[in-house]
C-alpha positions as CSV (number, residue, x, y, z in Angstrom):
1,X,229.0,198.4,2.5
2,X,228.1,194.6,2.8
3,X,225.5,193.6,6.1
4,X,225.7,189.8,6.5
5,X,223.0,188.6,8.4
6,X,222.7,186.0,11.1
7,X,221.7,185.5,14.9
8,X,224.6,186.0,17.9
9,X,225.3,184.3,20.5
10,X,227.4,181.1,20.0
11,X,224.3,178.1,20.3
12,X,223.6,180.1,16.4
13,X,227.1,180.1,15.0
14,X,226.9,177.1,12.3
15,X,223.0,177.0,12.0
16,X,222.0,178.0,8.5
17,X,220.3,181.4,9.4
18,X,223.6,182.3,9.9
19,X,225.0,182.3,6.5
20,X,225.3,186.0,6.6
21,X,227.6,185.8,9.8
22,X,229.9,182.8,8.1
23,X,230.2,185.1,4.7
24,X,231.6,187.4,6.7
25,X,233.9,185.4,8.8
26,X,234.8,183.7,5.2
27,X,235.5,187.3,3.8
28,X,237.3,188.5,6.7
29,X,239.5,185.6,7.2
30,X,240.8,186.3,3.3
31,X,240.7,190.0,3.8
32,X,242.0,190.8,7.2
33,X,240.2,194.2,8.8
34,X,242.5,197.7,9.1
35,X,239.7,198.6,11.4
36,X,237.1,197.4,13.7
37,X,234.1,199.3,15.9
38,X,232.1,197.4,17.9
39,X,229.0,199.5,18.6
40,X,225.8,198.3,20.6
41,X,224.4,197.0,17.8
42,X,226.6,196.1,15.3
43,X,230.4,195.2,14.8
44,X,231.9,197.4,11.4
45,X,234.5,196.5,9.7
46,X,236.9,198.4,7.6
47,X,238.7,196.2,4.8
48,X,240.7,197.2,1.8
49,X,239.9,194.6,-1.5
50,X,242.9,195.5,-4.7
51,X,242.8,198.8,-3.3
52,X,239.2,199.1,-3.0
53,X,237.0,199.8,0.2
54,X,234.5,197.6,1.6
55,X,232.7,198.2,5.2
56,X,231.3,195.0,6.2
57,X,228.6,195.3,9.4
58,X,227.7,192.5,11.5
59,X,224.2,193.4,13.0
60,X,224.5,192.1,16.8
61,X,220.3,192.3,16.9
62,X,218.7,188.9,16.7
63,X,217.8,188.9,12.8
64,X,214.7,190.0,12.4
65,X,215.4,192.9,13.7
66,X,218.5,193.3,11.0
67,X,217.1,197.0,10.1
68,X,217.5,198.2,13.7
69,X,221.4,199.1,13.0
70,X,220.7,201.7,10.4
71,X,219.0,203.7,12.6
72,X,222.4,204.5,13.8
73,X,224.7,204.5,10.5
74,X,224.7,207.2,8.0
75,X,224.8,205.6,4.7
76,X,226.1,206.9,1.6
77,X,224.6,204.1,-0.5
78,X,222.8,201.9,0.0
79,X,224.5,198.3,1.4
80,X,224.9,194.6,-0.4
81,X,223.1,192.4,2.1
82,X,224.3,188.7,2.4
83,X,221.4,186.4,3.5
84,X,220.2,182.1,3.4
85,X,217.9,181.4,1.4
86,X,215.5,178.5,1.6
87,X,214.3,178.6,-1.8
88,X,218.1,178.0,-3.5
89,X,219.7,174.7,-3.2
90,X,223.0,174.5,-1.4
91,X,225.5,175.4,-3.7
92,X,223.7,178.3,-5.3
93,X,224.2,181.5,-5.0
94,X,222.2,184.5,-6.5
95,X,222.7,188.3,-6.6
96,X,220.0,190.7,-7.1
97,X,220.1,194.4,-7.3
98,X,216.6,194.8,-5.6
99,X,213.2,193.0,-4.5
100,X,210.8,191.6,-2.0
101,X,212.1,190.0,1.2
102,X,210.9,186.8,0.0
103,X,209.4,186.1,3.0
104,X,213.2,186.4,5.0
105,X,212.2,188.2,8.1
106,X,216.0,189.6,8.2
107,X,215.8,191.3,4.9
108,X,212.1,192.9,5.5
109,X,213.5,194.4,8.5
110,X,216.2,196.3,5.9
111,X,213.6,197.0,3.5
112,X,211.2,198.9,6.4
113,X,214.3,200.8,8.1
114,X,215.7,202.3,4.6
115,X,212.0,202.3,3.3
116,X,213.0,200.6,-0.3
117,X,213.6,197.8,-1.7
118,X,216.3,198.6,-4.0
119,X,219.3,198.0,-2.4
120,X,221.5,194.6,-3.7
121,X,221.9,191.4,-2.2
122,X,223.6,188.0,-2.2
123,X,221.1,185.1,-1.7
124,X,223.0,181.4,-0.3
125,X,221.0,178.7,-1.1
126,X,220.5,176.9,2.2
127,X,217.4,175.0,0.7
128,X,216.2,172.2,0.2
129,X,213.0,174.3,1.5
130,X,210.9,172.1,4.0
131,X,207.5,172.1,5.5
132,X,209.1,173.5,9.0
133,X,211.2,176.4,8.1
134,X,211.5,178.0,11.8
135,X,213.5,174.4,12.9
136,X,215.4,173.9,9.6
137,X,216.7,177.4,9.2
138,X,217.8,177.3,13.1
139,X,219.5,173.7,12.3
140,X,223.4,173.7,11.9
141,X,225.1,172.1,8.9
142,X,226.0,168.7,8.4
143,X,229.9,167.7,8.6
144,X,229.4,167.0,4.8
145,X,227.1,170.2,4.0
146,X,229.8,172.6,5.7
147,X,232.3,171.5,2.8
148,X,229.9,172.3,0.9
149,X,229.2,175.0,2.3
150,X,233.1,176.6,2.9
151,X,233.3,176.3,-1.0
152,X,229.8,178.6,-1.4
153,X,231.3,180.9,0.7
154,X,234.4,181.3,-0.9
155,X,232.4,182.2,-4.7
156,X,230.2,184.4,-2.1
157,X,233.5,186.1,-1.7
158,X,234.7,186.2,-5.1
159,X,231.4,187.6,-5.8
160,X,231.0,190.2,-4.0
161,X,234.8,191.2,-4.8
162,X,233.7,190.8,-8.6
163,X,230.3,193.3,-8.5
164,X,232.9,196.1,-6.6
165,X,235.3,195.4,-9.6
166,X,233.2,195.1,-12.3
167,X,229.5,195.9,-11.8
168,X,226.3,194.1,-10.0
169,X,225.3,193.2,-13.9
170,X,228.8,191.6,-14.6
171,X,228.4,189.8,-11.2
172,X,225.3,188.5,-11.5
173,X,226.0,187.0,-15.6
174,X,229.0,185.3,-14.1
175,X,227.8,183.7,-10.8
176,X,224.1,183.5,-10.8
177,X,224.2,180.2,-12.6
178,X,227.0,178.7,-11.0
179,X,226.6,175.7,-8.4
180,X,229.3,174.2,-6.6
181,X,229.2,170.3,-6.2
């Protein structure tokens, strides 16, 4: 199960909370859905990878209230959650099989509705971090940072794929240093 997180509503589309929302757009857009359930407070998706099954969720709750959709899901492990982060540079990525929220509202909401930390998650650098976090976060991409942008999203893909295939470990050796230019 992968949760990518963002805001809805269409004024948050290409703002850089949203990175969550365009991973799965990017994902979904290379690996059509067999399925789709849109619920009160989420959209699933069903998706089959080389054979393999992902459910990707969309939470429809503004994000930091992210944690509010698994009061309604029964999980049978724990989910891969796709988030910004303002403390990576654009063009990073960074997978981690557990941790704090980092201060990402969106996330803590996770950790408090499944009461651990330990679930993994794919970190995109949105960063350069700034004083004012609320209006930078809630700013959309520049023309040039989109193409940037497009190409994280794409190894956010392949990344994902990669730690299904082959393990979290193998996933994070290959990609965690990576940086696209």
């Amino acid at each position: 199960m992968i949760v990518g997180l963002g805001n809805p509503g269409p004024q948050y589309v290409f703002t850089r909370h949203n990175v969550g929302f365009l991973f799965l757009d990017k994902f979904l857009k290379k690996y059509p859905p067999h399925f789709e359930r849109k619920e009160k407070l989420y959209t699933l998706y069903s998706v089959a990878v080389e054979k393999m099954p992902f459910v990707l969720l969309r939470p429809l709750t503004f994000m930091n209230l992210s944690g509010e959709i698994f009061k309604h899901l029964k999980l049978s492990s724990l989910p891969m959650v796709v988030s910004d982060d303002l403390d990576l540079p654009l063009g990073k990525i960074r997978i981690k099989q557990k941790g704090s929220s980092g201060g990402h509202k969106g996330v803590q909401s996770i950790i408090d509705a499944l009461g651990t930390n330990e679930f993994p998650r794919l970190r995109v650098g949105i960063g350069p971090k700034t004083s004012n976090a609320v209006d930078f976060v809630l700013s959309e991409f520049t023309d040039d940072e989109m193409i940037k942008l497009d190409k994280v999203l794409e190894l956010s893909v392949e990344a994902v794929v990669e730690s299904a295939k082959y393990g979290l470990r193998y996933a994070m050796n290959k990609f965690n240093g990576m940086k696209v230019v």
